[in-house]
Backbone as ProteinMPNN parsed JSONL, in Angstrom:
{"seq_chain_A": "XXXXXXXXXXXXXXXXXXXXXXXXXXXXXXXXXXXXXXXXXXXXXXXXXXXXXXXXXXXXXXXXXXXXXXXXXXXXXXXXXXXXXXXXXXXXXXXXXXXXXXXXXXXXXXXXXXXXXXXXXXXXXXXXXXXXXXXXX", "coords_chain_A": {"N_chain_A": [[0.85, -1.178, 0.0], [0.386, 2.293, -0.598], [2.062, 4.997, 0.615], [1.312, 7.463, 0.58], [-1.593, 6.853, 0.485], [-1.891, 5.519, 3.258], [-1.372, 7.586, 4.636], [-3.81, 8.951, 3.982], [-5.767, 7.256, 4.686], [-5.349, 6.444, 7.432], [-6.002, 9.691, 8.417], [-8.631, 10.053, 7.484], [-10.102, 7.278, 7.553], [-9.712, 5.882, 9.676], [-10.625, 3.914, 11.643], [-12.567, 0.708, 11.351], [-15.768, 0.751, 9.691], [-17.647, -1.267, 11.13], [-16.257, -1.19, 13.795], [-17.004, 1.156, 14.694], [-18.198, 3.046, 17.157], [-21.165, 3.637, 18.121], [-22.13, 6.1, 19.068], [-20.474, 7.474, 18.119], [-20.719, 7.787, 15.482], [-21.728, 9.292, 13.495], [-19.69, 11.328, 13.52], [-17.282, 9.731, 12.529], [-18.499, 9.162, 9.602], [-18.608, 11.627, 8.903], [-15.712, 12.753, 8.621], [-14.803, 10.569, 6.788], [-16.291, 11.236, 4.102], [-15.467, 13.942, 3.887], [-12.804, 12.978, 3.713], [-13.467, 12.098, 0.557], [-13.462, 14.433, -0.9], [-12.418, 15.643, -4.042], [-10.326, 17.284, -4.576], [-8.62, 16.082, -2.16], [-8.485, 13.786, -2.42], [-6.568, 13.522, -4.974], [-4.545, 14.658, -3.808], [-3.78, 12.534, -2.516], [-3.249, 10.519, -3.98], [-5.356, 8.907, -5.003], [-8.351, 7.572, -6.504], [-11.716, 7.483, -7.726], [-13.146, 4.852, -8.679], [-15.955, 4.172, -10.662], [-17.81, 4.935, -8.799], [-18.192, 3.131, -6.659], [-15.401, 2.468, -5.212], [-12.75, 2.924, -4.026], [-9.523, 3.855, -5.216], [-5.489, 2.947, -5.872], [-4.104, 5.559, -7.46], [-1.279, 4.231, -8.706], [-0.86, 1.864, -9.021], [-3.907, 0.758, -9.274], [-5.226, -1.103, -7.916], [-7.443, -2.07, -5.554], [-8.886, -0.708, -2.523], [-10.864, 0.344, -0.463], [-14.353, -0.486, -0.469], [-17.092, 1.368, -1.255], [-19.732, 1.968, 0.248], [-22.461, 0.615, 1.718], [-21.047, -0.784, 3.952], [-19.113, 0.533, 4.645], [-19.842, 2.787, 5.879], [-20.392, 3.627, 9.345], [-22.478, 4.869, 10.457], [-24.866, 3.588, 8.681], [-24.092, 0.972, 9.512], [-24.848, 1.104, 12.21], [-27.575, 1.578, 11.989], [-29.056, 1.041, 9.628], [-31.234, -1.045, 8.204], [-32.816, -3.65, 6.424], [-33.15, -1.72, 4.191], [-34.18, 0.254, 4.917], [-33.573, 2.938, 7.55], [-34.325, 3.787, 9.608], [-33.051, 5.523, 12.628], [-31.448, 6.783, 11.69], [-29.048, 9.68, 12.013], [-28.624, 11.083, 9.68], [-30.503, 10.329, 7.856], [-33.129, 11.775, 9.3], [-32.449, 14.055, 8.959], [-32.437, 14.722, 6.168], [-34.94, 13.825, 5.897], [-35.421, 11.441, 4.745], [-34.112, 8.073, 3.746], [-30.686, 8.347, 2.692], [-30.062, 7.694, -0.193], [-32.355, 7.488, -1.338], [-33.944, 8.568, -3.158], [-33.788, 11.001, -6.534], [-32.512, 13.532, -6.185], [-31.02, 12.94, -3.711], [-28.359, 12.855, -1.168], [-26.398, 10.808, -1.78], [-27.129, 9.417, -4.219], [-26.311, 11.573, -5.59], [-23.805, 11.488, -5.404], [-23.149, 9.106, -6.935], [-23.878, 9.874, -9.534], [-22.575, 11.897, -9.751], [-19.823, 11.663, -8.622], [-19.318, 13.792, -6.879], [-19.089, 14.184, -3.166], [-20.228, 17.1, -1.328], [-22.986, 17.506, -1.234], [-23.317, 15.39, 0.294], [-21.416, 15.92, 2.879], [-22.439, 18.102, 3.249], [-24.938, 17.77, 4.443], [-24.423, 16.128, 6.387], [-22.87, 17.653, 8.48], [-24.914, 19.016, 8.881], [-26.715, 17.645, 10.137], [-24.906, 16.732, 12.306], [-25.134, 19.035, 13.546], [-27.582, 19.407, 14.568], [-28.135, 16.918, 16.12], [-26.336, 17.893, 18.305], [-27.142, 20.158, 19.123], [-29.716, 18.437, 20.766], [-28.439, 16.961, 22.191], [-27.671, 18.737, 23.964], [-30.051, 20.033, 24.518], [-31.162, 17.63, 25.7], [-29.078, 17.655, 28.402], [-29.601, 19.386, 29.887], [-32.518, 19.11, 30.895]], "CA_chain_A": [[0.0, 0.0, 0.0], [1.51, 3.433, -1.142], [2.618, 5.777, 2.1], [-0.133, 8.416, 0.785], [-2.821, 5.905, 0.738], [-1.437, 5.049, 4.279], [-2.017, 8.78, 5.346], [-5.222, 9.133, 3.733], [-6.57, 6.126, 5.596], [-5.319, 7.282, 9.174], [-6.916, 10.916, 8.686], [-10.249, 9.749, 6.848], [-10.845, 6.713, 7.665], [-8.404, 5.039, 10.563], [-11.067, 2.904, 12.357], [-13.63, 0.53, 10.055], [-16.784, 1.571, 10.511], [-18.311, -1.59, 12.391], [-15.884, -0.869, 15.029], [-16.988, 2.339, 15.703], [-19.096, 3.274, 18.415], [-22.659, 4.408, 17.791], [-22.366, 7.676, 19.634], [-19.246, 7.981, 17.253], [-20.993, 7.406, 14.055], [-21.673, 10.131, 12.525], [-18.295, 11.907, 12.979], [-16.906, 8.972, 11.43], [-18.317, 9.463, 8.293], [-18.555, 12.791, 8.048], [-14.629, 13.219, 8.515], [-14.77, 10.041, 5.801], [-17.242, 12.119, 3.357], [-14.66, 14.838, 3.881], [-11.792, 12.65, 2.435], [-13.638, 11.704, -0.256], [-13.334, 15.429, -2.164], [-11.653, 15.509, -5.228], [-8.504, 17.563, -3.84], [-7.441, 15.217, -1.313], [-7.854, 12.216, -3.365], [-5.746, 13.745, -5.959], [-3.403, 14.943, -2.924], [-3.166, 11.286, -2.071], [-3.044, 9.417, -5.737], [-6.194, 7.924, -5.188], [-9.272, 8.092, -7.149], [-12.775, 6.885, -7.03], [-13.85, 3.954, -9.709], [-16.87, 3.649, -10.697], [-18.211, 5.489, -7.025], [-17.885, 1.999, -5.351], [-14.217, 1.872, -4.952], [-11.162, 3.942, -4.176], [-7.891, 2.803, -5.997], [-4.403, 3.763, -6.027], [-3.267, 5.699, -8.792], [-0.104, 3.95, -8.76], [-1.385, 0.506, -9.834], [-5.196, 0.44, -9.466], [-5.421, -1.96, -7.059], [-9.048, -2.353, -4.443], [-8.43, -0.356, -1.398], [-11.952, 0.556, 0.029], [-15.074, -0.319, -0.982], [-17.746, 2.901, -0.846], [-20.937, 1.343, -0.024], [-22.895, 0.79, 3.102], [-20.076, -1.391, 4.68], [-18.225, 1.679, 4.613], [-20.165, 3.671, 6.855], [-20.766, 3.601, 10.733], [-24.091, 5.493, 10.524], [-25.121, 2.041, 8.189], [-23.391, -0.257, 10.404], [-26.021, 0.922, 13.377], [-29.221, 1.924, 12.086], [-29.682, 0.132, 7.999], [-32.231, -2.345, 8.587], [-33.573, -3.992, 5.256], [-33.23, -0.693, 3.012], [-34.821, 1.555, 6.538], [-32.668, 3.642, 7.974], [-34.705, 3.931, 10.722], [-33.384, 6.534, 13.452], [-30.036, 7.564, 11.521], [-29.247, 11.324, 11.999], [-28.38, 11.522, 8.577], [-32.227, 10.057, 7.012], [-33.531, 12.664, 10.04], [-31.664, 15.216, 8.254], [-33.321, 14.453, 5.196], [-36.804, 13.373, 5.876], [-35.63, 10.328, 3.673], [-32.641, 7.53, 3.312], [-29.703, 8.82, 2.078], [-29.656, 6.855, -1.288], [-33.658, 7.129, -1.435], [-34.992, 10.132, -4.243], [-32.772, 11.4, -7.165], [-31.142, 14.289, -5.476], [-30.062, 12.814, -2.292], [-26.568, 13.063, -0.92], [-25.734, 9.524, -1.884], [-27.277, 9.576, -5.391], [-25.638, 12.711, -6.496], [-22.377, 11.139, -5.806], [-22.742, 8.059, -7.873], [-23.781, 10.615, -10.678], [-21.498, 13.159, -10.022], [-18.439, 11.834, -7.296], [-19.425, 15.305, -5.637], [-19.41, 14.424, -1.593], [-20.599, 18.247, -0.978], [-24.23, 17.2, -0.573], [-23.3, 14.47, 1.461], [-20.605, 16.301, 3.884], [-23.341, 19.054, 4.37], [-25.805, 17.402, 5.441], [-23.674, 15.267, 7.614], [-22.574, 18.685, 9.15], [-26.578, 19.464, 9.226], [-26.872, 16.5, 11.056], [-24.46, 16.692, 13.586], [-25.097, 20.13, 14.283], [-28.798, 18.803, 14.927], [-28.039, 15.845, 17.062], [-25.465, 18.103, 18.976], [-28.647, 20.963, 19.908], [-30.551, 17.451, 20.811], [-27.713, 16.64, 23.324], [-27.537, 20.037, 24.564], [-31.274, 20.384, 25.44], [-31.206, 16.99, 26.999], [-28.614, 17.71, 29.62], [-30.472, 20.697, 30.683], [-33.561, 18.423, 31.506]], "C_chain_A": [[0.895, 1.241, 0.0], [1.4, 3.837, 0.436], [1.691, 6.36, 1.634], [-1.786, 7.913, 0.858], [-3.065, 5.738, 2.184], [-1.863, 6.65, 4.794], [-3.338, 9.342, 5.169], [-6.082, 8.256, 4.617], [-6.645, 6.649, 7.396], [-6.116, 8.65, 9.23], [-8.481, 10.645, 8.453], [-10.645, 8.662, 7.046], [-9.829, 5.643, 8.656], [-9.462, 3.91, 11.263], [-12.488, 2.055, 10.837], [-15.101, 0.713, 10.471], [-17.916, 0.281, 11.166], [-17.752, -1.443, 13.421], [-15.839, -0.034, 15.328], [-18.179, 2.271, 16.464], [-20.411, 4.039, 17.976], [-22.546, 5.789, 17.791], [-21.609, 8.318, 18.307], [-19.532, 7.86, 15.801], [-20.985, 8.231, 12.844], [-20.474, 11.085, 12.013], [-17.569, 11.262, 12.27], [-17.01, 9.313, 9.959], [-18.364, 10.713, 7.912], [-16.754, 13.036, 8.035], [-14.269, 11.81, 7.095], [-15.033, 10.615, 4.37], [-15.469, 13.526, 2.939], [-13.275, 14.607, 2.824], [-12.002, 12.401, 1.595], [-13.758, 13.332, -1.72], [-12.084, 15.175, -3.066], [-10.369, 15.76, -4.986], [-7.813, 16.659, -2.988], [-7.409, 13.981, -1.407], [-7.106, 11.953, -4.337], [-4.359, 14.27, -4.955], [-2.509, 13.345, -2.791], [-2.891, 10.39, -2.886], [-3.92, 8.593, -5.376], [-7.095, 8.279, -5.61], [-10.074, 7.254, -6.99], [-13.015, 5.721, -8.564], [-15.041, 3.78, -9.515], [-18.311, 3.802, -9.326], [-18.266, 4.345, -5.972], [-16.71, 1.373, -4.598], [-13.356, 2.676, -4.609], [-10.026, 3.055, -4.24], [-7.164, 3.656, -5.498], [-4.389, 3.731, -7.25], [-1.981, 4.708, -9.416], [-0.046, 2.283, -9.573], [-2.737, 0.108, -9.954], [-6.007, -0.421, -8.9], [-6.717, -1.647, -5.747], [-8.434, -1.711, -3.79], [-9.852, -0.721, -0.47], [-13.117, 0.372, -0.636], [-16.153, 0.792, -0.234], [-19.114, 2.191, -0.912], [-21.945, 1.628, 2.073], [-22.458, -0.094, 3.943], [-18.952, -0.08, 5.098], [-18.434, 3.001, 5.76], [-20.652, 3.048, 8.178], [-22.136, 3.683, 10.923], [-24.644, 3.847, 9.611], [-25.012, 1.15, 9.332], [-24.738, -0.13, 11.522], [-26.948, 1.382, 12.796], [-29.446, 1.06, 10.548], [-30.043, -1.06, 8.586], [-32.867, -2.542, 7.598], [-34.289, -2.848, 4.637], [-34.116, 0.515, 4.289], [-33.418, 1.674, 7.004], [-33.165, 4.4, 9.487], [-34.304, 5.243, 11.526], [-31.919, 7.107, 13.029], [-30.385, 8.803, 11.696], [-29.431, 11.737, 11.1], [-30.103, 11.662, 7.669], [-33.115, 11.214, 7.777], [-33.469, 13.869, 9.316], [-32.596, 15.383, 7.109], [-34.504, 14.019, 5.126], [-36.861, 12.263, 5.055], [-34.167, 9.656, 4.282], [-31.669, 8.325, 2.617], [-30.026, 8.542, 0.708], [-31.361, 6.526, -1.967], [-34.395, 7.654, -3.044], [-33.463, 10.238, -5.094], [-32.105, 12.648, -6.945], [-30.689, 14.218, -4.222], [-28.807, 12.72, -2.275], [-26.362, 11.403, -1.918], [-26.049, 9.445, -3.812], [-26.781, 10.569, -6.137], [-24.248, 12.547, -6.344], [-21.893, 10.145, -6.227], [-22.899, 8.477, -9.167], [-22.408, 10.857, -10.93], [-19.651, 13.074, -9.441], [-18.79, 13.146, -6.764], [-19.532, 14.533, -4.382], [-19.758, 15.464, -1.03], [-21.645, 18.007, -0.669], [-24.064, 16.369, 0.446], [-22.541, 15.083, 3.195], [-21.929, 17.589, 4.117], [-24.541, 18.999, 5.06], [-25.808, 16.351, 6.813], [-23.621, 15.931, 8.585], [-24.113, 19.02, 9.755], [-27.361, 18.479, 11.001], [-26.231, 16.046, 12.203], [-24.586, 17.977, 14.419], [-26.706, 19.79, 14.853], [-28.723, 18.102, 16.321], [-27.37, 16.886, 18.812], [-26.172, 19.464, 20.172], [-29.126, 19.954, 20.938], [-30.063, 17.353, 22.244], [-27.497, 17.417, 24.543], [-28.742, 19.983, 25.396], [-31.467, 19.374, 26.489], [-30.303, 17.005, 28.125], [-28.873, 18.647, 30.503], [-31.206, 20.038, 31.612], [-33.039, 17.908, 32.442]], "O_chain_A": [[2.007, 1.229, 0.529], [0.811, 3.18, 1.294], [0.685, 5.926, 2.196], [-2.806, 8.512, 1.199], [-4.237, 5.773, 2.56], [-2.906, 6.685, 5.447], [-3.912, 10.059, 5.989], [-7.07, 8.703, 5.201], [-7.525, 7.017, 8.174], [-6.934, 8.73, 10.147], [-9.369, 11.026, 9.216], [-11.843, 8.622, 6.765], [-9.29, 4.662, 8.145], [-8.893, 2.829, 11.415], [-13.024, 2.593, 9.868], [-15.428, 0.805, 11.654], [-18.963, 0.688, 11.668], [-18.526, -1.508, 14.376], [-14.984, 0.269, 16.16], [-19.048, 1.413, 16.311], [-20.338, 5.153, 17.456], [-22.772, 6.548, 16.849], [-21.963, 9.298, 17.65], [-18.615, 7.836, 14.981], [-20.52, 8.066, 11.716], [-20.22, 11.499, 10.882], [-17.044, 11.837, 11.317], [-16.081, 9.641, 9.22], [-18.196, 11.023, 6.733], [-16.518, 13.758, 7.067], [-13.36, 12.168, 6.347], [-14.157, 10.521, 3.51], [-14.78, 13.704, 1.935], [-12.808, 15.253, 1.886], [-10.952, 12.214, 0.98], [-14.014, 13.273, -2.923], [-11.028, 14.614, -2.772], [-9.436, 14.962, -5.071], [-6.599, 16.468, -3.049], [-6.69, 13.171, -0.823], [-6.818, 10.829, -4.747], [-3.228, 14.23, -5.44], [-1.317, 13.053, -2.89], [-2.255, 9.403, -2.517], [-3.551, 7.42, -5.329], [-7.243, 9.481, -5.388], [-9.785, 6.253, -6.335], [-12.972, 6.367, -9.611], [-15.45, 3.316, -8.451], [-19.293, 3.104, -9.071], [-18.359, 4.507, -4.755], [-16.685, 0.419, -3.82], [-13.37, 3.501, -5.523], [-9.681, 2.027, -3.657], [-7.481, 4.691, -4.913], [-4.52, 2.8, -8.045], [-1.874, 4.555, -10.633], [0.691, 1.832, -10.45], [-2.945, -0.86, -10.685], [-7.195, -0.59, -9.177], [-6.465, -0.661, -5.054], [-7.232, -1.755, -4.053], [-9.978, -1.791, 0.125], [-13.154, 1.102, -1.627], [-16.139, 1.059, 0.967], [-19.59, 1.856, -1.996], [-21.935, 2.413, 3.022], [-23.258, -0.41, 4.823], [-18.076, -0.152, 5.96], [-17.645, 3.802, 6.26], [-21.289, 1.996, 8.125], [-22.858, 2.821, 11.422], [-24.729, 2.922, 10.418], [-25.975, 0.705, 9.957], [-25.522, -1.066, 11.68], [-27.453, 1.983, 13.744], [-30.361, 0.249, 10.686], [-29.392, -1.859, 9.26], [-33.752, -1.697, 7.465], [-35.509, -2.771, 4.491], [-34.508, 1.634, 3.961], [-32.462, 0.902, 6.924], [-32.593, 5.234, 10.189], [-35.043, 6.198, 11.289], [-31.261, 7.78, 13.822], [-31.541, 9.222, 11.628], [-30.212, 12.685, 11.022], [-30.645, 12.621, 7.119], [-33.924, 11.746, 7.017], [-34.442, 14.598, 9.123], [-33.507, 16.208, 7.181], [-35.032, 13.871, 4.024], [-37.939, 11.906, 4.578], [-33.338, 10.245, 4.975], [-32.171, 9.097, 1.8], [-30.438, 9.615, 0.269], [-31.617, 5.655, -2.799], [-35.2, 7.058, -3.76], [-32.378, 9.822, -4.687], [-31.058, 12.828, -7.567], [-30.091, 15.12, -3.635], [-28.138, 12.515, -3.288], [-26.099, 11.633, -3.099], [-25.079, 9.425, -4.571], [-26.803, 10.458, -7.362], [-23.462, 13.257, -6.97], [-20.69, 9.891, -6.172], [-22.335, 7.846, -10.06], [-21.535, 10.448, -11.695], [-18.696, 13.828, -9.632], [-18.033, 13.358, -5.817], [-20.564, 13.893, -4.585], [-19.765, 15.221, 0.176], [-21.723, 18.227, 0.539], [-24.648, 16.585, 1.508], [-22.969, 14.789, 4.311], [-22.242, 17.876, 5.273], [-25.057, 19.745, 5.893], [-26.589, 15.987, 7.691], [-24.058, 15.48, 9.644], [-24.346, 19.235, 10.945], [-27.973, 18.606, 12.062], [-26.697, 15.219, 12.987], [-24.277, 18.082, 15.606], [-26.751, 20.166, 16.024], [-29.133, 18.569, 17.384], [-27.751, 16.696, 19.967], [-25.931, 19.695, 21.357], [-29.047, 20.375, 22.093], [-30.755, 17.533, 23.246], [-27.248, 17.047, 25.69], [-28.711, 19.907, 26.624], [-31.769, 19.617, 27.657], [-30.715, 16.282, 29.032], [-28.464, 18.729, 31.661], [-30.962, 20.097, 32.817], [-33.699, 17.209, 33.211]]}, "name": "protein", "num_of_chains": 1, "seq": "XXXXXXXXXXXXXXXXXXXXXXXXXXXXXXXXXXXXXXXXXXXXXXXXXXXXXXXXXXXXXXXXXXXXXXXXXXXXXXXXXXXXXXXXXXXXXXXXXXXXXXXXXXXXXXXXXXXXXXXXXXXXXXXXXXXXXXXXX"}
């Protein structure tokens, strides 16, 4: 595995996302989401195939697959195509991957992650009110 592959992984995606922690889910992917812009996959010589994969430039070889093994937020709440009490589907009044301009569908069009990282952000700034009011109570 190249050394910039190797630093891309530790910043964006160092733990896999069933071993993260619920609470910890959503930062997960949104700092994932994050590595997935164009600049710092061209920083790191890796690029996206086909939106289900990230390669190395260098030989083209599998690294990650981009799917719903990939994410944390998946890992705890995707239940037979429900998404039940994710922050993210909250966010959206839908699944991610549900309607043709959701985050997830506009980046198997487009590779854009911008819809996806801002409503991630939407969504943790949500949850993070949520947390707020309940320690008041």
């Amino acid at each position: 595995m190249s050394h910039k592959l190797l630093q891309w992984e530790a910043k964006y995606y160092s733990v896999p996302a069933n071993a993260v922690m619920k609470k910890d889910a959503l930062q997960h992917d949104l700092k994932f989401w994050l590595g997935m812009r164009k600049s710092i996959l061209s920083e790191s010589e890796i690029w996206v195939e086909s939106v289900r994969n990230i390669r190395r430039l260098s030989d083209g070889t599998n690294h990650l697959m981009i799917n719903t093994s990939a994410s944390a937020l998946c890992f705890h709440y995707y239940e037979e195509e429900l998404c039940g009490e994710c922050p993210l589907a909250k966010q959206l009044e839908a699944p991610c991957d549900s309607y043709f301009g959701a985050p997830w569908q506009i980046f198997t069009r487009t590779q854009n992650p911008n819809p996806m990282i801002l409503f991630l952000k939407r969504a943790k700034k949500a949850l993070t009110g949520i947390n707020k009011e309940r320690a008041k109570a």
